[in-house]
N, C-alpha and C positions, 0 to 999 in steps of 0.2 A: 350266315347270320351277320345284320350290319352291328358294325364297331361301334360303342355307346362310350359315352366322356361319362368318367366317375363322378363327377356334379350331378350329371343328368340322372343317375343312376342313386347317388344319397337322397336328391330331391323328390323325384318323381316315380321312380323304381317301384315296379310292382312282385309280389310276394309271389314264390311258384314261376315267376320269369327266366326265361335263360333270356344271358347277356354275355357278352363276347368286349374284352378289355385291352387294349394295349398300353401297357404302365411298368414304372419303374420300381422297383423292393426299396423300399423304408425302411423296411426291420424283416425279420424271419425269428420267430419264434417256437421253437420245441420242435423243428423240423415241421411244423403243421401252419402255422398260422403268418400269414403273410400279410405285410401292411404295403397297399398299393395305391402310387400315386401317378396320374398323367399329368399336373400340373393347370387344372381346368379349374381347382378350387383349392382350398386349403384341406380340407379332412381327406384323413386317407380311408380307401373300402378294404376293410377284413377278408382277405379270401381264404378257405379252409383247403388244405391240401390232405388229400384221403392218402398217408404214408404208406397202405397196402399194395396201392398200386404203384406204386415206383420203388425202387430200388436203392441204396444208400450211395450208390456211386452218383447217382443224377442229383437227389438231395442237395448233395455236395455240392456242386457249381451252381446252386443256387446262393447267391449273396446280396448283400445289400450294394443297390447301383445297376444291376444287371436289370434287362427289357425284358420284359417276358410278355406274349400275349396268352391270355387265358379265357376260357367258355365254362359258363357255369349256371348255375341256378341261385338266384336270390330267395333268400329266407332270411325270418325273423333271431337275431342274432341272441344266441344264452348266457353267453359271455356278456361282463360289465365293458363300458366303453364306446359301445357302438350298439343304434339299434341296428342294423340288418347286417348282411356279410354274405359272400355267396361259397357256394359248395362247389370246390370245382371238378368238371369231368377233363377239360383236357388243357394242359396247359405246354407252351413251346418257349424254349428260350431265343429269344429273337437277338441279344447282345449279351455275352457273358461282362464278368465284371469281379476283376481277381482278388480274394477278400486281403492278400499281403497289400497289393495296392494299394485298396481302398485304403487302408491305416492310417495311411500317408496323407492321404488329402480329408478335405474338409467336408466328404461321405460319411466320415468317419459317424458314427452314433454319439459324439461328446461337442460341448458347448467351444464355439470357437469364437474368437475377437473378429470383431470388423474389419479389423486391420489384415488380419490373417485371411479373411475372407474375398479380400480385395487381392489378394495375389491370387486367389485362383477363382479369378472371377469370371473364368468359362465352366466355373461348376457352381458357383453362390444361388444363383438360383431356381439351383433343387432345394435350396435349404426352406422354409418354413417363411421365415422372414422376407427373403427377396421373392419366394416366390409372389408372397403376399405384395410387398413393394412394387412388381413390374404387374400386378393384375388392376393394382390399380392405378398405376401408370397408363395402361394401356386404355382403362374405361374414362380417366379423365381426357385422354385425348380423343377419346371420341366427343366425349362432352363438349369437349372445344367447337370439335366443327359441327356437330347438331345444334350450338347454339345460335352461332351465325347463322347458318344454312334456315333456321326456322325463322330466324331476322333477318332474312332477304340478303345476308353480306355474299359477296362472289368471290371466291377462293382465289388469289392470286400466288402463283410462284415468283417469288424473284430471284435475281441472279445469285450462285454462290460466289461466282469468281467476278468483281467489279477492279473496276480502278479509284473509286469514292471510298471513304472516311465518313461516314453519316457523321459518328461523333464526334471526328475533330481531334480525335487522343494520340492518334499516332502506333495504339494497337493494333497494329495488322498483322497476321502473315502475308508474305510475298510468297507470289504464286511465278515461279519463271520454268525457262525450258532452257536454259544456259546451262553446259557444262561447265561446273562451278570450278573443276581448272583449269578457263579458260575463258574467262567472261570477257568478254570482247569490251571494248573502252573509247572514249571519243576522244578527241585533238588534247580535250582540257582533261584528259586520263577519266573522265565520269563514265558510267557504266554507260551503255550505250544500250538503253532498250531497244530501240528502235529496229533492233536485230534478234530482239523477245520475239517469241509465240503472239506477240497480241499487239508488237509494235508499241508497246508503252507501261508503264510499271502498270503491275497486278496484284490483287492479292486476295484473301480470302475474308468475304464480306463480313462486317460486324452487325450490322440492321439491313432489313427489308426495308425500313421506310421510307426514303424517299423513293424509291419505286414506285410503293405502294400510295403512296400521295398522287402522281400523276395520274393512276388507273380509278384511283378517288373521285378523282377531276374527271373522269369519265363515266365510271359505273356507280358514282354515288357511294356506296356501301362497300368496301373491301377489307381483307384481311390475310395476312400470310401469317405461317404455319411450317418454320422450316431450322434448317441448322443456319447456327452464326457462331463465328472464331473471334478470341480477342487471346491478343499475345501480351496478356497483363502478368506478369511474373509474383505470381499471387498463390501463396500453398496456404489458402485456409480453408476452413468448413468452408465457407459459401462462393467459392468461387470455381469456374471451370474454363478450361481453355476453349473448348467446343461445348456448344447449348443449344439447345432447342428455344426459339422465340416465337409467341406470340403478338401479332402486330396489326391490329383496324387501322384503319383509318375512314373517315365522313367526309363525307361533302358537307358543306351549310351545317355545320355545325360547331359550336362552342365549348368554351372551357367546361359550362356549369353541364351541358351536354355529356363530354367527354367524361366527366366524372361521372353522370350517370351509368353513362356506358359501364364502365371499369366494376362498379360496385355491382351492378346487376350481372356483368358477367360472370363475377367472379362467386358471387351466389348461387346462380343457375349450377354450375360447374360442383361446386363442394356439395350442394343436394342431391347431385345424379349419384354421386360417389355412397354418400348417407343412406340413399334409396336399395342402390346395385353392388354395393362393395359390402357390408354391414357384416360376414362373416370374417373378412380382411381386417375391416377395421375395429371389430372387437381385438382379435389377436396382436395387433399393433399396439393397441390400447395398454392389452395385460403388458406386454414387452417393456413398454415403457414406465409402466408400474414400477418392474422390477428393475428397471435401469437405475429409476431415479431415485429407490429404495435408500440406496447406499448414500447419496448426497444429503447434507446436513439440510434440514425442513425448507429452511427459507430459502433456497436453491430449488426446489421443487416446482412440478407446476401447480398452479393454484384449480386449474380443471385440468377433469379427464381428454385426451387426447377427442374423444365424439364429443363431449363438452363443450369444448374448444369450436369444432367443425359448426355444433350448431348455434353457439352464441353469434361466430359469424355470422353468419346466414339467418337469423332472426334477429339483429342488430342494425342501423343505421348506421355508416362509417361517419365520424365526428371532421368535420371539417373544417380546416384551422388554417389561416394564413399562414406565411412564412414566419410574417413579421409577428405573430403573435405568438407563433413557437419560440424566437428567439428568446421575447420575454420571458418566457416561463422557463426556458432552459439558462438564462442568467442568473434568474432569482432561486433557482432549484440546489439540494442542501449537494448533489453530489459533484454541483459544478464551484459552489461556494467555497466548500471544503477540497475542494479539488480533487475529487476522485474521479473524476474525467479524465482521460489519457488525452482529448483534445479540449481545452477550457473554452469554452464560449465568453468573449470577452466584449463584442460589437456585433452589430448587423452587417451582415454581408458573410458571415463564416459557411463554407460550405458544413452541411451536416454530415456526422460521423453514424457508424450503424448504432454504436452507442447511445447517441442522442437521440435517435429514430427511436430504437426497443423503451427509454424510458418515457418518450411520450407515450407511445402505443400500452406498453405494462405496468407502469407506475403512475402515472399523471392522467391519461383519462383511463384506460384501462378497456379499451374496445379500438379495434383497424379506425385510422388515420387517415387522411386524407391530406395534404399539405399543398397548398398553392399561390402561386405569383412570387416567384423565387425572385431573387438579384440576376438582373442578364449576366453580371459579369461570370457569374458559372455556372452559367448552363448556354446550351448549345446554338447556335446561329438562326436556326430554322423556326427558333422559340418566338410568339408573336411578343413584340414590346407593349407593355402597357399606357397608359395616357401620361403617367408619373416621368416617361424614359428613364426609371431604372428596376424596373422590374419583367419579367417576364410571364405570359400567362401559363407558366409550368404547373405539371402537377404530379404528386409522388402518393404512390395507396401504401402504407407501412402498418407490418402485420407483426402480431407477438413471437421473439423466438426468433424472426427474418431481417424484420429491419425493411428497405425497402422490398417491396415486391412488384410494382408498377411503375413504370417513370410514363410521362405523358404531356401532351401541349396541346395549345390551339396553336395550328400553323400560323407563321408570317405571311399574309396574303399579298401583302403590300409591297408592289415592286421597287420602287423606289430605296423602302427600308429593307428591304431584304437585301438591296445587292449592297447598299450602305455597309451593313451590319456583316457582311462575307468579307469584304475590303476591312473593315476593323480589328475582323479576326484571321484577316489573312487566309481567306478561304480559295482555293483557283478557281475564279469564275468560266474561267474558258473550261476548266472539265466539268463542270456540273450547269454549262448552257441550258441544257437541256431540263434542267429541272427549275430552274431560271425564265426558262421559256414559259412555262406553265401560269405563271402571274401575267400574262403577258396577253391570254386567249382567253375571257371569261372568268379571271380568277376571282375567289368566293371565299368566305370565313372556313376553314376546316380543322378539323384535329384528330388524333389519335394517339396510341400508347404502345408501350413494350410491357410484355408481361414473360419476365424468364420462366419459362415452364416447369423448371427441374428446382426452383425454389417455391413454386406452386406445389408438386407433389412435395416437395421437403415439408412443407408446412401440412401436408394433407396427411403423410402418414406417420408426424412425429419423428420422420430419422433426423439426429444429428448435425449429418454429415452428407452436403452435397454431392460426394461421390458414391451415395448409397441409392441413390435413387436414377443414376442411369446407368445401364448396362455397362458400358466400358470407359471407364472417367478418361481423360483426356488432361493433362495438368502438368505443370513446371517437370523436366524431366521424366517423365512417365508415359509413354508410349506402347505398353506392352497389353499385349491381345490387338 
């Protein structure tokens, strides 16, 4: 008999069928009634255990956690809770699972903290919750690259381990092969890579994109889809040491382009979820209900978690200069009265996530769009506008997130670009190469970063950025 996924089996399961399971016990009830899950969906299938045929010693090592494969017959369930359930004829324990044990860990059948969940986050999700969180994780990454792929983009990998800084911050990890008691040292006592693995400082990449920009300049339409590191010493909900980034970039294309790009993708992407996920994301929905239960009204969200998903995605993002956001955030009562932790007091202030959430939630009240920043802060690669002091940057800011896209029309302009490296002290001799590229045909381009792991944070309502990927990565925390 071939092996059938319990989804395939709620959904499409026919009555009088034998089906054949492999899944793990939820619950075990009255010695008979076994709630079984493979992790393919959120609802678990009822399978009825005939107590005549087994004996009370086998019974017994049956607990919640343990594998069991089982062969049965689906029928129409009499019991409240579920319609169908199967009658089983034989069933094998394929992993025991020791009920003292389980007590201990977060198998347990009682409500556990996030926090606690995250220490034993090589079991979180079996739970209910991540399981739901990583299924739709795993269907919005698909969404990602069926979007491109149906818009002609060509998948590019780029390097993890480079020797470039895309940003400029000085967030790296260093990537060496020194025995660290023993780092070898030149005349002026300075480390001496030169006797590195790679003959020159390394580290572990923060962006694909300039990569990605050169292969632009070739195949027109790109995008990478991969892990980046920043060693920002940051313990809060929205940040991570390692992420997953989303990264296009265009040929012959512009700022007002680029923002189309961002918004239509990011549309595409939230409707596949609304389409394909819709039993995940009710259950996240309730979850969140009862989160926010306890927080006082005006703390709440003002829509449902689907609410939310679909206002996006049937909404136009509002698109506001810099400079017009500044105004509104001078004149605004929480910057007047000062309940801003950073005051906005002139043009040129870099914006805080603060500033971000109350354009997005209280001022217009739909995703943001924000563009032609101050070059003085933002990045070198950002094209200068005709004013020389603005840049054609551009940021998408979502409710709850604060940014969630950053983006530009590339510097195409040889001349200004190597200017603009020299002002910010950029090494033109390690980044020749991408220097070179204005140099053979160069064209207007642009593209964007889209942190993936604040993409599902936003998609399924969690909190807290370390809930939505498997093994967070973060200030001191290294475990799993």
């Amino acid at each position: 008999m071939e092996k059938t996924s319990i989804k395939h089996i709620l959904s499409q399961g026919k009555i009088s069928e034998d089906y054949e399971i492999n899944a793990w016990v939820k619950s075990f009830r009255n010695n008979m009634f076994l709630a079984m899950n493979d992790g393919s969906c959120l609802n678990n299938l009822q399978c009825v255990l005939p107590t005549e045929k087994y004996n009370e010693e086998f019974i017994k090592t049956i607990n919640i956690g343990c594998a069991l494969n089982i062969q049965g017959t689906l029928k129409e369930s009499q019991g409240k809770g579920q319609r169908v359930e199967v009658d089983i004829k034989t069933i094998k324990i394929l992993g025991k699972a020791d009920s003292e044990e389980v007590r201990k860990t977060i198998l347990s059948p009682k409500k556990h903290s996030l926090e606690k969940l995250r220490e034993q986050a090589h079991l979180r999700v079996r739970t209910n919750t991540f399981g739901a969180v990583m299924r739709l994780r795993s269907k919005l990454s698909f969404a990602v690259h069926q979007y491109f792929q149906t818009e002609s983009f060509q998948y590019v990998t780029t390097p993890i381990i480079t020797n470039s800084d895309a940003e400029g911050a000085g967030e790296t990890f260093r990537v060496t092969n020194f025995d660290l008691k023993a780092i070898p040292k030149t005349d002026k006592n300075e480390v001496n890579f030169k006797q590195d693995f790679f003959g020159k400082p390394a580290n572990l990449t923060v962006s694909g994109q300039l990569e990605a920009e050169t292969y632009a300049l070739g195949l027109g339409k790109v995008y990478t889809f991969g892990p980046t590191f920043r060693a920002e010493n940051s313990n809060t909900t929205r940040h991570l040491s390692e992420f997953w980034m989303i990264e296009p970039e265009v040929a012959f294309c512009n700022l007002e382009g680029n923002m189309d790009l961002a918004e239509d993708f990011i549309k595409y992407v939230i409707d596949y979820v609304l389409e394909h996920c819709k039993e995940d994301l009710e259950f996240l929905e309730q979850r969140l209900i009862k989160e926010e239960s306890t927080l006082p009204k005006q703390q709440r969200s003002e829509m449902s978690l689907i609410e939310k998903l679909e206002f996006v995605t049937s909404n136009n993002f509002k698109r506001v200069s810099y400079t017009e956001a500044i105004e509104i955030l001078k004149r605004c009562k929480p910057n007047k009265k000062k309940k801003f932790n950073f005051i906005i007091e002139e043009w040129g202030a870099d914006l805080q996530s603060e500033h971000e959430r109350f354009l997005v939630e209280k001022h217009f009240k739909c995703p943001v769009i924000l563009y032609d920043y101050p070059a003085n802060i933002k990045a070198f690669y950002m094209r200068l506008n005709e004013d020389n002091k603005t840049v054609r940057a551009m940021d998408v800011l979502f409710p709850g997130i604060g940014e969630i896209v950053g983006g530009s029309q590339r510097e195409e302009r040889l001349e200004v670009l190597v200017d603009k490296m020299k002002t910010l002290k950029r090494d033109e001799k390690e980044l020749w190469w991408y220097i070179d590229t204005r140099r053979f045909g160069t064209c207007e381009h642009s593209g964007f970063g889209l942190g993936f792991e604040r993409l599902v944070q936003f998609v399924t309502g969690m909190s807290n950025i370390r809930d939505v990927i498997p093994y967070p990565r973060t200030p001191k925390n290294l475990d799993f």
